[in-house]
C-alpha positions in Angstrom: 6.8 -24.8 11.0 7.9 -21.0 10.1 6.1 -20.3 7.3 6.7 -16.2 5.7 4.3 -15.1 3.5 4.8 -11.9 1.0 3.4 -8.3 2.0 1.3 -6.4 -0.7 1.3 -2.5 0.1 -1.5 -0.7 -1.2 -1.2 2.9 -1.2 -4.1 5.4 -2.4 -6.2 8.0 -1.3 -7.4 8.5 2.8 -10.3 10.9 1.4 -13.8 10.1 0.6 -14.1 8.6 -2.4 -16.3 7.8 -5.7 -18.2 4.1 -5.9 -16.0 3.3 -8.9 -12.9 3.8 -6.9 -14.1 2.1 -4.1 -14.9 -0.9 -5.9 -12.1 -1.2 -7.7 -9.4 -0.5 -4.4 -11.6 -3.1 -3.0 -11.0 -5.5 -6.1 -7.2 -4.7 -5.3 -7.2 -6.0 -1.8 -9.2 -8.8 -3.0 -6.5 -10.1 -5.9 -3.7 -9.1 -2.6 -5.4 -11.6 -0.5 -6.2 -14.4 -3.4 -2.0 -13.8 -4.0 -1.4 -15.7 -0.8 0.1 -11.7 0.8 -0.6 -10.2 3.7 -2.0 -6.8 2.7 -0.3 -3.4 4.4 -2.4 -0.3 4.1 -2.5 2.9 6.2 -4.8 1.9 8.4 -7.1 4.4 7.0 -10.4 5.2 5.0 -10.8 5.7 1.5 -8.6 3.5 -1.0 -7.0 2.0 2.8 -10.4 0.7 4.0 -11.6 -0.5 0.7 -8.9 -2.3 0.0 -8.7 -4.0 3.4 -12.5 -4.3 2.7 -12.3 -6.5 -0.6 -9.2 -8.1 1.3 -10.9 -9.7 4.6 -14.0 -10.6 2.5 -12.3 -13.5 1.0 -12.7 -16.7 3.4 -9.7 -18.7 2.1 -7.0 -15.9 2.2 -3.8 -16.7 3.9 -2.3 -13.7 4.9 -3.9 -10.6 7.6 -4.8 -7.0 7.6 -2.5 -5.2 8.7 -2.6 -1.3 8.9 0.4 1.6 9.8 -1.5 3.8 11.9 -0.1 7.0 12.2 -0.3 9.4 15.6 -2.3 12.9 15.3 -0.2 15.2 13.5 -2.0 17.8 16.2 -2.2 15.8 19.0 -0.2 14.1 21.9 2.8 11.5 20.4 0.2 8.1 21.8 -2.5 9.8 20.1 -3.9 7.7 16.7 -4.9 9.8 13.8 -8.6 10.7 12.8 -10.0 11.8 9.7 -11.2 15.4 9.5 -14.6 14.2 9.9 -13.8 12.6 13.6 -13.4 9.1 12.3 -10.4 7.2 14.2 -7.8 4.6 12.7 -7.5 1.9 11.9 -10.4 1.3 9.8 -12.6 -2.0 10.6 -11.2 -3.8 8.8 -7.3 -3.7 9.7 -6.7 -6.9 11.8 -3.4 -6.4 13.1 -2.8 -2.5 13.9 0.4 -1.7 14.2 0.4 1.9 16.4 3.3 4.4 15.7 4.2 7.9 17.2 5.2 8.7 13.2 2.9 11.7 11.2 1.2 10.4 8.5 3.2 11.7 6.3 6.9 14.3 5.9 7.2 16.6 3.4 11.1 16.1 3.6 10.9 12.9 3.6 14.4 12.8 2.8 15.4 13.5 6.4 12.4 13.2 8.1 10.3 10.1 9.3 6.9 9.2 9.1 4.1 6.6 8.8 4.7 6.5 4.9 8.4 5.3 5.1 7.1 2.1 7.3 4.7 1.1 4.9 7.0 1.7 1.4 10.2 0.1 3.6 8.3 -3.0 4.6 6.5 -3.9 1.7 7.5 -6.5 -1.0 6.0 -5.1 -3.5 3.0 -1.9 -3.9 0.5 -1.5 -5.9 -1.1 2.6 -5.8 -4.0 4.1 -7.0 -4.7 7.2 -7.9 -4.2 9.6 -4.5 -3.7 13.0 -3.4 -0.4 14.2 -1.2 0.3 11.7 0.8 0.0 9.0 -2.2 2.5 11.0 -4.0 4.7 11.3 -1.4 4.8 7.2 -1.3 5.7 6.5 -4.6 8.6 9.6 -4.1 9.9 6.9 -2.0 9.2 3.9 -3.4 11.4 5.2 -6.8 14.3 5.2 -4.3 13.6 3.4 -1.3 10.9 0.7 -2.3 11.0 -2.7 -3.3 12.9 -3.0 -6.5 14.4 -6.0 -8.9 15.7 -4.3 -11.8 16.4 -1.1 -13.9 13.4 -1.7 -16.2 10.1 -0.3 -15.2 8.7 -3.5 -15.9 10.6 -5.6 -13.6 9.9 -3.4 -10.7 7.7 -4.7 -7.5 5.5 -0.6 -8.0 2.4 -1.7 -10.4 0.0 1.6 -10.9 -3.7 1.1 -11.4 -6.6 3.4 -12.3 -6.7 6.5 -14.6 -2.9 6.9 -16.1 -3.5 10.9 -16.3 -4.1 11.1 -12.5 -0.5 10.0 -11.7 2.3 12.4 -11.4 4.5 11.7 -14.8 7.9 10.8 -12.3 5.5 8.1 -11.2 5.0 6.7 -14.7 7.8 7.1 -15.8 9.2 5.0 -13.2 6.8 2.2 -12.7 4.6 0.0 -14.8 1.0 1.2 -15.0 -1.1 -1.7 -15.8 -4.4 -1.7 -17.9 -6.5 -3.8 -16.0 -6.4 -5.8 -12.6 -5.9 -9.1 -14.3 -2.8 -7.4 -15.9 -1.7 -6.4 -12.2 -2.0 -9.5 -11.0 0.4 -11.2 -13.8 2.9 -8.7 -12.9 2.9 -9.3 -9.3 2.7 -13.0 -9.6 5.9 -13.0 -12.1 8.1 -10.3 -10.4 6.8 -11.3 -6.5 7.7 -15.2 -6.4 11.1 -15.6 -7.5 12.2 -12.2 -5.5 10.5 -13.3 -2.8 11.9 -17.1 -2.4 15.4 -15.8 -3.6 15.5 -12.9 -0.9 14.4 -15.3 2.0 11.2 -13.4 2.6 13.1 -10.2 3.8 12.4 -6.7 1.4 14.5 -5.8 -0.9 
């Protein structure tokens, strides 16, 4: 029986990152996976592997791990990223890797592709933390190109969590920054059901 299940994109930080950031990105994947989602990361370290972290580590989840990886910006086309330090994507704990000959990221995104519009386009709904370049150059995109179900910030499938002073104010201003996790996880369970069922699984 075809059975389609939702896909949670959780964007954030590739960089090393503090234990109270880890642990709550791994919280994150943890609520994805208890939400019945697949989870869609980056496929990298930081907020990616955290959150794919928290998300495998719970034994009754329906959905998979599954993680954009991006080719070497300064390497051949078949090439998969690294971090700085040498480390290679996809994290550990991706468990469907989905290779790509797309940079990690554009800085014209507007007419240039790259790993970032795959995982904002495919998504049904994101939920960021707080990130550097690349994070912001998601949620650029997810304010026009992302999952959406109304003009209201509230009934938008882009939740923000973590510090509201580390996210860029077009960012706020566009999408519902929630207080606490069980607070994201109300949001996503009121605004990802009925979308999801009424759209026939497909984004929106």
């Amino acid at each position: 029986m075809l059975r389609k299940l939702p896909i949670i994109g959780v964007l954030g930080s590739g960089s090393p990152i503090a234990p109270d950031r880890a642990a709550l990105a791994y919280a994150v994947g943890a609520m994805v996976a208890r939400l019945d989602a697949h989870l869609l990361t980056g496929a990298g370290y930081g907020v990616m592997a955290a959150a794919a972290e928290g998300f495998v580590a719970v034994e009754e989840r329906q959905g998979r791990s599954i993680g954009m990886v991006p080719h070497d910006p300064a390497g051949p086309i078949n090439a998969p990223n690294h971090t700085p330090d040498g480390r290679p994507y996809p994290n550990p704990y991706v468990e469907i890797a989905v290779f790509t000959a797309l940079p990690p990221r554009a800085a014209d995104w507007r007419s240039a592709p790259s790993r970032n519009h795959v995982n904002v386009l495919t998504a049904h709904a994101l939920v960021a933390l707080p990130g550097a370049v690349g994070t912001s150059n998601e949620l650029e995109m997810a304010t026009e190109l992302g999952p959406t179900s109304g003009p209201a910030r509230a009934d938008r499938r882009t939740i923000l969590i973590g510090p509201r002073e580390e996210f860029p104010a077009a960012a706020l201003a566009a999408f519902l920054h929630a207080a606490s996790l069980e607070e994201a996880r109300r949001h996503l369970t009121r605004m990802l059901r009925p979308s999801f069922v009424a759209m026939g699984g497909a984004p929106a």
